[in-house]
N, C-alpha and C positions, 0 to 999 in steps of 0.2 A: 328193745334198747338198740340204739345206734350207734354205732364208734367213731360212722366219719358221715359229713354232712349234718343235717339237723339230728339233736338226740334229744333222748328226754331225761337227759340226766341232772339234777339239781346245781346249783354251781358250788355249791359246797361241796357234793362231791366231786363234782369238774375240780375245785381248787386240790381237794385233799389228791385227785390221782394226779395231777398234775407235777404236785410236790414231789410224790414216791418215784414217777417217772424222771423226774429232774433229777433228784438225788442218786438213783440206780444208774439214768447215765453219765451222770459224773464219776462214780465208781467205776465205772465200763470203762470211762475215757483213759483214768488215770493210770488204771492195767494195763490197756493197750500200750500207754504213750511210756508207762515204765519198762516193759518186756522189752519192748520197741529199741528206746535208749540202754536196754542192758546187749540186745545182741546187736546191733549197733557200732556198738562200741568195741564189745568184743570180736567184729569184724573188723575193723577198721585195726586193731592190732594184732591181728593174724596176717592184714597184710603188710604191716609196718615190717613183723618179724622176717616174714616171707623174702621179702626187703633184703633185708639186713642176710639172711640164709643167703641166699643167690648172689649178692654180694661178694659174701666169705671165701663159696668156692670156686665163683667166679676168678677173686684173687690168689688161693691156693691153685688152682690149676694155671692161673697164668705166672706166676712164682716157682713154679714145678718147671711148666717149658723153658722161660730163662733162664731155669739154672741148668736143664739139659744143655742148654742151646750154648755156657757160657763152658761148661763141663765137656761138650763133646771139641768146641773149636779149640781149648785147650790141649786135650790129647790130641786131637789132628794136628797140632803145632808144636807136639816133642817131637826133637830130633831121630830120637833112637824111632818112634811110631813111622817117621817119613821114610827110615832107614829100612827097617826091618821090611816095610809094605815095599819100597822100589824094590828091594835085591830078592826079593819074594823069601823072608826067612820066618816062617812061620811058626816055628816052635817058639824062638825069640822075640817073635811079635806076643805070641799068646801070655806069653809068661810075663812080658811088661802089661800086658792085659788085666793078667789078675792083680795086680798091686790095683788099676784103677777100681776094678768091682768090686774087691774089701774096703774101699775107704769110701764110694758114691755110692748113693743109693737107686741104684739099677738094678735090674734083673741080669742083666745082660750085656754083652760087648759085643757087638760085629762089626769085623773088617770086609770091604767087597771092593775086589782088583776088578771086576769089571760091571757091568749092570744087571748079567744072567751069575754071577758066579762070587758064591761066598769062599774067602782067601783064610778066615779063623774067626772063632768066634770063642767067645768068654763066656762061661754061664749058660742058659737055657739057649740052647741053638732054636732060632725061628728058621720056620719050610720057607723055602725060596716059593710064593704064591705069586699069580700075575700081577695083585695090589701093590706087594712089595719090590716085584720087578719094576715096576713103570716110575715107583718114587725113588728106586735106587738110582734108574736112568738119570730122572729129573735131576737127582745131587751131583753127577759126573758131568751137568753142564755146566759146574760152581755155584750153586743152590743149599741153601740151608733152609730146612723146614720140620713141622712134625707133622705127621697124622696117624690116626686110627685107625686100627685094618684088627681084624680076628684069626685065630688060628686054631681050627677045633675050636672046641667049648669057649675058648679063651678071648676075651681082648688086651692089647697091646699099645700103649704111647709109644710110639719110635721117634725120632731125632735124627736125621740125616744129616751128615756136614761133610764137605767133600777134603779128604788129605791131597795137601797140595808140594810141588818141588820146584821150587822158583815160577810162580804162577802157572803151573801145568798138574791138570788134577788129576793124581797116580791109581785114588783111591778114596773109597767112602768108606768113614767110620759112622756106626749107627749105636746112639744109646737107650735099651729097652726099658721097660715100665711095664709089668703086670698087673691089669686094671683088674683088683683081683678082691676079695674082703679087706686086705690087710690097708691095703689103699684108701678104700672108703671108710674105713675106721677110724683112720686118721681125719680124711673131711669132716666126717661127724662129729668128733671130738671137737675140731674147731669152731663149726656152727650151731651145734647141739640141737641137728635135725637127722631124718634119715638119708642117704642120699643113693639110690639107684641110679645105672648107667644101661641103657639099653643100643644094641647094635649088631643091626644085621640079624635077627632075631634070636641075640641071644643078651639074657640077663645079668647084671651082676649086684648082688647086695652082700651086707655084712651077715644077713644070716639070722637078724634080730625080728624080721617080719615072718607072722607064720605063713606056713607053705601057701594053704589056701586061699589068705589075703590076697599073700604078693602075687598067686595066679589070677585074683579079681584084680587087682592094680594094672597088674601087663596089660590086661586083657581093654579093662578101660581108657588106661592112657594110650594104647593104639590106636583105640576111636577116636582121640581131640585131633584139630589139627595141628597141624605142626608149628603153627605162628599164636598158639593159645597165649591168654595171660594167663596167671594165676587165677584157680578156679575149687572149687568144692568139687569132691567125691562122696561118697559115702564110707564116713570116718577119718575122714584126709583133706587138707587144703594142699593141693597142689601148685608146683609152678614148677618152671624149666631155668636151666643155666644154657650160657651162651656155648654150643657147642666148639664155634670156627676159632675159641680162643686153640682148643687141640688141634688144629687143620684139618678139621672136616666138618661140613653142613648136615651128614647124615646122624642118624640116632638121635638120641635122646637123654641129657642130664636132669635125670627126677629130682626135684626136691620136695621131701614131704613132712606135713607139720601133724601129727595126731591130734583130730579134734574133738576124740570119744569123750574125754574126760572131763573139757570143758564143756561139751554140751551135755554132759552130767547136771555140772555144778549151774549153768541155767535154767535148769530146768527146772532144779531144788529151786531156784531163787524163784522163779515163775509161780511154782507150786505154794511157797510160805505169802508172795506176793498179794494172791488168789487168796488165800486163808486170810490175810491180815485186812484183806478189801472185804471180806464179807463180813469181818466182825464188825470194820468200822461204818458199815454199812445199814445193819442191824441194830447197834447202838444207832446212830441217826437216824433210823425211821422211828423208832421206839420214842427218842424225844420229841423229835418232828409230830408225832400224832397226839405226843399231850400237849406240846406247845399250839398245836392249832384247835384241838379244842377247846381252848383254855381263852386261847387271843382271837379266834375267831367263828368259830362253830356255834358258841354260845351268843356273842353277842350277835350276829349275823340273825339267828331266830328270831330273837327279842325284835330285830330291826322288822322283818318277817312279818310279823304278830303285830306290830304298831300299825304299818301300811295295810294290813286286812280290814285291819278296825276304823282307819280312818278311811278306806274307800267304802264301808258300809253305814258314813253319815258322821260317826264320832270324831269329830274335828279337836277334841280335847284330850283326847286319848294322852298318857305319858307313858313316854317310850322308857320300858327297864333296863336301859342300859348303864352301866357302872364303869366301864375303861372311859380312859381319857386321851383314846385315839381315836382312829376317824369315822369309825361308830359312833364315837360321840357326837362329834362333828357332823354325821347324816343324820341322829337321831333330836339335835338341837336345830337342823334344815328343817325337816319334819313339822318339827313344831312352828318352825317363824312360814312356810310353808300354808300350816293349816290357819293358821292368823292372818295369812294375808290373803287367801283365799278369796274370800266374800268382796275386800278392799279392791280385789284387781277387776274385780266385774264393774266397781264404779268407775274405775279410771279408763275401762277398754275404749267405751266410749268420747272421751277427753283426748286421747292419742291420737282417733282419727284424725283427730283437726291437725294435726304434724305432720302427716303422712305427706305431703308434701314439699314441708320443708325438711325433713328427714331423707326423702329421696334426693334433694340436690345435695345435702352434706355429707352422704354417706361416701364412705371409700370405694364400697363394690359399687360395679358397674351393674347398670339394671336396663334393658331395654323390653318393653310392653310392646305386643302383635296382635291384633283382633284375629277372626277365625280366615280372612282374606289376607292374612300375611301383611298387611300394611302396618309400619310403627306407628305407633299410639303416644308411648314417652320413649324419652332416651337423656339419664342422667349425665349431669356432667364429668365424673368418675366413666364411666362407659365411652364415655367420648377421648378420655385421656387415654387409658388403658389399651383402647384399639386404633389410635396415632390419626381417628375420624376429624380433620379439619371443618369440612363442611356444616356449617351450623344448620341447615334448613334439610333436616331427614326428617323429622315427623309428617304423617302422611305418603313417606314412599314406601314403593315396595319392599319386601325385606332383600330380594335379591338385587337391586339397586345400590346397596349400601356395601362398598369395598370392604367384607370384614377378612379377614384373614381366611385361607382354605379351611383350614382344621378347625375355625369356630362353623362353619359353614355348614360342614359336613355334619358336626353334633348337633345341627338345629334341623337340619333333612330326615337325621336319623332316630331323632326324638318323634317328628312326625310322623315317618312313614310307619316306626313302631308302636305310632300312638301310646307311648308310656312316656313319662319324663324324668330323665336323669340327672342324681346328685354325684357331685365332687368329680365330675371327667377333668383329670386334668391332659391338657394341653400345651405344646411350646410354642411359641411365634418367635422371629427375630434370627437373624442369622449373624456370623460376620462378631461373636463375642458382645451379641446385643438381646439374647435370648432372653422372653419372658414365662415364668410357669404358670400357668391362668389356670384357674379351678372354674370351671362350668356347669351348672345348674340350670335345668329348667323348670319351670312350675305354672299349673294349669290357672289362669287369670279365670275365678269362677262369681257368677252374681251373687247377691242377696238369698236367693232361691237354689243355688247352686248350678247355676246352667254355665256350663262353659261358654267364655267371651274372646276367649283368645291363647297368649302361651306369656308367662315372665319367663324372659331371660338372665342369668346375673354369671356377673364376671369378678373373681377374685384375682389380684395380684398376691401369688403364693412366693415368689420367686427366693425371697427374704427366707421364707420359711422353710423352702427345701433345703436352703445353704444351712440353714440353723439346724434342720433334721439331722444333714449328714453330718457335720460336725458333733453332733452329741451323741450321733452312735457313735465314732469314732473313738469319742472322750471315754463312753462307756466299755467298749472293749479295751480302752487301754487300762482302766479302772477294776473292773474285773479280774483281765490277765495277769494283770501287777500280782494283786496277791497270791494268786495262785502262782505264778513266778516266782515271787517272794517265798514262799513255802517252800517251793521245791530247793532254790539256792541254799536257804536256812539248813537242810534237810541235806543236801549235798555237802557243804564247804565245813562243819564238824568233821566227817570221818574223814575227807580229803587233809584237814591237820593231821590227824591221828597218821595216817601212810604217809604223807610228808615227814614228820617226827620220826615216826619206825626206818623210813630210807636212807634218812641221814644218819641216824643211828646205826644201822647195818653198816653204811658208808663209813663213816668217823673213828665208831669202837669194834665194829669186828672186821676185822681187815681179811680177806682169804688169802691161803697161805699158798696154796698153788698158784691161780692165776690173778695175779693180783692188779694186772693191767685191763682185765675184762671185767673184775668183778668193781672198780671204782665206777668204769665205763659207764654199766648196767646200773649201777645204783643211785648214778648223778642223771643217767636220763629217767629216772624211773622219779626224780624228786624235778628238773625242768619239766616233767609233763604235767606231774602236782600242780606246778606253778601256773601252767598254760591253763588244766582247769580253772584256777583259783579264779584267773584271767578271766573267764568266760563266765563265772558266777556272780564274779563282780560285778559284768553289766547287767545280769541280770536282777542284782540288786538294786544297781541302779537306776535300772526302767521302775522297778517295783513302787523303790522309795527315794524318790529324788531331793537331790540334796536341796536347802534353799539357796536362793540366788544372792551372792554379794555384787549388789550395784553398786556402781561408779560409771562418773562421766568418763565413756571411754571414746578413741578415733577410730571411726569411719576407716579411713585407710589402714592404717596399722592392722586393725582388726584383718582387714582382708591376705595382707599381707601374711601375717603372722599364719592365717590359715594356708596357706598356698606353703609355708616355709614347714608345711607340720606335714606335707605329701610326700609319699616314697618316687619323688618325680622320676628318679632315676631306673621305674619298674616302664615307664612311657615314656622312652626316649621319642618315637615319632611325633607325641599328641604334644600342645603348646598350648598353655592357657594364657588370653586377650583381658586383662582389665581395667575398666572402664569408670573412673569414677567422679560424680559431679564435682565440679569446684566449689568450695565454700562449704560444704556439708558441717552442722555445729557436732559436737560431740553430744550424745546421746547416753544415757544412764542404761546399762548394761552390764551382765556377768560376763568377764574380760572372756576367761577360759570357756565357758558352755557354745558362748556365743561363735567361738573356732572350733570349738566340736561340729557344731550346727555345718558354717561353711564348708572347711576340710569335709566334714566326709558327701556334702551334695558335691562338693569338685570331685572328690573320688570315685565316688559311682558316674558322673557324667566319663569321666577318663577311662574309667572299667569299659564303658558300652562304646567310646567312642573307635573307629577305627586308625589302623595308618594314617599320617598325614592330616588328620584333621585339628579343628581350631575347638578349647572351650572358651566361652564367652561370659566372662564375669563383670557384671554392672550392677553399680549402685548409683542413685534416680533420689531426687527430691519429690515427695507425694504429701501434700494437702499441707499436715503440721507433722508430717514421719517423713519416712524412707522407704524405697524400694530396691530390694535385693536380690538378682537374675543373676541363674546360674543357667546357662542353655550348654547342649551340644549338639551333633549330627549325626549320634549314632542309633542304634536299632530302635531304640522306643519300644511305646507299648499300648495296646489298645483302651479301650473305654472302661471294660471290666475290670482288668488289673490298676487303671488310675483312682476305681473307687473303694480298692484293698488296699491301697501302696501305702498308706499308713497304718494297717491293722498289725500291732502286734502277731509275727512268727508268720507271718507272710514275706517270703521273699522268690523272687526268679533265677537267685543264684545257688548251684549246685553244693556250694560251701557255709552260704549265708546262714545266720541264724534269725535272722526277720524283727530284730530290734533296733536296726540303724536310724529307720526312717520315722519309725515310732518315739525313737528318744529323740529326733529331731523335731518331730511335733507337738511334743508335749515340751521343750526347751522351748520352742516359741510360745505355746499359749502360756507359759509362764510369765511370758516378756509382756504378755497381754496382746501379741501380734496374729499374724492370720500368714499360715503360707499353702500356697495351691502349687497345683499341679496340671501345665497341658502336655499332653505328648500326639506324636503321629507315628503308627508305624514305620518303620523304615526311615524316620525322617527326621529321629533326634526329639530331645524331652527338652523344659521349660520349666524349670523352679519358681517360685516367683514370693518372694518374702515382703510382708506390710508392716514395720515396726513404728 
């Protein structure tokens, strides 16, 4: 037995594995593409939160130094502080000192009379270090700033702001901040993440992470570099805050999100996902194999058993087949088959006399070579087909006869391999004049069977390739539907159900603590509801498209209205040209599908287009329709991707979801029209609509 190349396997059993393989990979496919969309998703709002984290204390720490920064100019600007610091009265300076450190939230006060040398201080005295000498200097040239510096174990937020006496700076007051648990307890609280501060190699956290974590976390986040995005660890989504909101580039503000839990809860889901794919999987093979022996195994036999009996003489044989499908239908062939049998022997003879004029009226092109290559016939079809003006070829050489390269070569290559080839196809024509020719050779043999020369024949397929690709297209969109349809169906229930439960949390349980975060959290937790809902509804809409209400609509308007439906204001460089014939009658069309269709081919032309560039919108009078171009000049796309750009969940864009161009081509063949696609790389794409 074979598995790949020729085999000797029955086609019933070819059909039956075929089935089980098709069914098993579509179970495959729908696990992957569920797992896939669960962690997905749940990435995508790890980093929204992340977001939203590094936001928070981005703005608490920047909230923090302005109110240092509003806190320390203040006391540098009471009189008794300018007093006390010129006449150098130190006990009296300290003591108005402590009224500010019971009421601010500082660690500390320091006065400094000159840049090496502290005058008093409040609270936690910091060591005169050379970090803090060099920023004290900086405040005694009229400078106000904060930065980060360490002392021992410790880090510190400081606040420099210089005391001044009629614009002469007497003195620098500095106000301290211990970056300490007590601190980041409070970030936390706000952003309800964890938040570690690293500098200079030393740590600080709240104390909620165990030891030997937060020694793997140091140890790792030493290794990123220091311009990282947000990034996964192991148990952790990471990202950074902006340090130079504090006055320094150095260190590091960790923010970290724990992701033990939720890749728990995927996992379960993975796990039930897996279980729920093999029952329903089991059950469909289980039906699957009585449905085919039922509808097809049995009568296929019978079919079987009749063709034995009737290639062993019995022409009358009746076939036992009982369905009234296309068994029936080959077993009723069969029969009209074996009755006309004996009848077509009388007439073989009657035909030859046509063969003649059967050759001039036929469509394919036929050209006849004896075994010296010289033509013999050459059909009128043949003569159209290969653009041959010259009417007097019979008798010449074959290489005499202008045909095209590429037929050329398949008539050298037929000989020199002495076999002759069915269906080659072939292009000719260049310049949007391309023809698909099907090429066939066949041995021109006598009476006796002796070879006398070679038939050529030429099909014009050209018709037929546009019809192929079009009906696989139709077909993938036809397939995908429901299986898109399924999954929305399957989606947009429980998406009600957490819409319902958020506004309800939102409307009747109000929180009593924070009641300005928890509205927040609850209205964006029901707009993102909504933004699903959004996204299932096209894909309802690709699924099961609504019917069309015609009416005579306008040509212009219609373009219009599309242009007036653009966020033009996201492409202030790009400018869209259009172009439209005079007189055009109004044509019977779905007003709204028909501006979905435009808008969004102007939209993606504007997406790809660059700066400065022009879209080109024109509508053309064609035959008894209309022609509708959308062109631009941007990136384009090669050959391959021109003959996906309609398949359903195909798209080039990093955000896209691959049913723009799909719902616009099934809006056309609805209209009963045809639209195509040329592009050149680099060189801008070519819409082109036939209504």
């Amino acid at each position: 037995m074979k598995w790949f190349g020729k085999s000797d396997l029955r086609i019933s059993v070819k059909v039956a594995i075929s089935f089980i393989i098709l069914v098993l990979l579509q179970g495959i496919v729908s696990f992957i593409a569920l797992s896939t969309i669960i962690g997905t998703t749940q990435s995508h709002s790890f980093e929204s939160q992340m977001k939203r984290t590094v936001s928070g204390i981005e703005g608490y720490l920047d909230e923090t130094v302005k109110g240092l920064k509003v806190n320390a100019e203040l006391i540098a600007g009471q009189k008794k502080v300018i007093d006390y610091t010129d006449f150098g009265l130190r006990n009296l300076l300290r003591r108005e000192l402590s009224v500010f450190t019971s009421s601010l939230p500082v660690d500390s006060i320091s006065i400094y009379s000159k840049p090496d040398q502290l005058f008093t201080s409040e609270g936690i005295i910091l060591a005169m270090n050379a970090d803090l000498r060099n920023n004290v200097e900086k405040a005694f040239q009229d400078q106000s700033f904060s930065f980060l510096h360490t002392q021992g174990d410790n880090i510190w937020l400081t606040l420099l702001s210089p005391i001044k006496r009629e614009e002469t700076v007497i003195g620098v007051i500095g106000l301290n901040i211990l970056i300490d648990s007590g601190f980041l307890e409070k970030v936390e609280h706000i952003t309800d993440s964890l938040v570690m501060f690293l500098l200079n190699d030393i740590a600080v956290d709240t104390g909620t992470i165990d030891k030997a974590i937060l020694d793997r976390l140091i140890d790792q986040a030493s290794r990123l570099p220091s311009n990282f995005e947000s990034t996964w660890i192991p148990g952790f989504f990471i990202d950074t805050a902006d340090m130079s909101i504090l006055g320094t580039t150095d260190g590091l503000i960790l923010c970290l999100l724990n992701t033990e839990e939720i890749h728990l809860l995927i996992s379960r889901s993975r796990t039930i996902s897996l279980i729920s794919t093999f029952i329903i999987l089991t059950v469909a093979l289980g039906t699957a194999f009585v449905f085919y022996r039922v509808t097809f195994l049995r009568p296929f036999q019978a079919i079987i058993e009749g063709v034995h009996r009737i290639s062993e003489g019995n022409l009358k044989y009746h076939f036992n087949v009982t369905s009234k499908d296309e068994f029936k239908e080959l077993a009723e062939a069969f029969h009209t088959m074996s009755e006309n049998l004996q009848r077509r022997e009388k007439e073989i003879s009657q035909l030859s006399r046509y063969n003649t004029l059967i050759l001039q009226n036929v469509r394919s092109g036929i050209i006849s070579i004896d075994l010296q290559d010289i033509v013999v016939t050459i059909n009128p079809a043949a003569r159209e087909i290969l653009g041959l003006s010259d009417s007097h070829l019979i008798g010449k050489q074959l290489d005499e006869i202008p045909f095209p390269r590429d037929i050329q070569l398949v008539i050298e290559e037929s000989e020199k391999q002495k076999e002759h080839l069915t269906g080659r196809e072939i292009t000719t024509g260049k310049g949007g004049k391309e023809k698909v020719l099907s090429v066939s050779t066949s041995p021109l043999l006598s009476e006796d069977d002796q070879p006398m020369g070679t038939i050529i024949i030429f099909a014009d397929i050209t018709t037929v390739k546009k019809l192929e690709e079009k009906l696989l297209i139709s077909s993938r969109l036809a397939a995908l539907g429901e299986m898109a349809a399924g999954v929305a169906h399957q989606i947009r229930n429980p998406l009600g159900v957490m819409k319902v439960s958020a506004e309800m949390l939102r409307d009747d349980f109000p929180s009593p603590k924070q009641p300005e975060n928890y509205n927040k959290i609850t209205t964006m937790i029901v707009n993102e509801i909504d933004t699903l809902n959004h996204v299932v509804g096209n894909f309802l809409d690709f699924a099961h498209p609504r019917e069309l209400e015609l009416n005579y609509q306008s040509i212009p308007e219609i373009l219009e209205l599309s242009k007036g439906s653009l966020p033009l204001y996201q492409f202030p460089d790009v400018s869209i040209e259009t172009s439209v014939a005079k007189g055009l009658p109004e044509r019977m069309m779905d007003k709204s599908m028909m501006v979905q269709v435009i808008s969004n081919l102007l939209l993606n032309a504007m997406e790809a287009s660059k700066q400065g560039d022009t879209v080109y919108l024109r509508c053309l009078p064609f035959e008894e329709g209309i022609i509708i171009e959308i062109k631009d000049s941007g990136t384009g796309f090669d050959e391959e991707t021109r003959k996906q750009i309609f398949n359903p969940f195909f798209t080039t864009k990093p955000n896209g979801t691959g049913l723009g161009l799909s719902i616009v081509h099934r809006i056309i063949e609805q209209h009963h029209g045809i639209i195509e696609a040329e592009s050149i790389p680099g060189k801008g794409s070519l819409f082109r609509i036939f209504l």
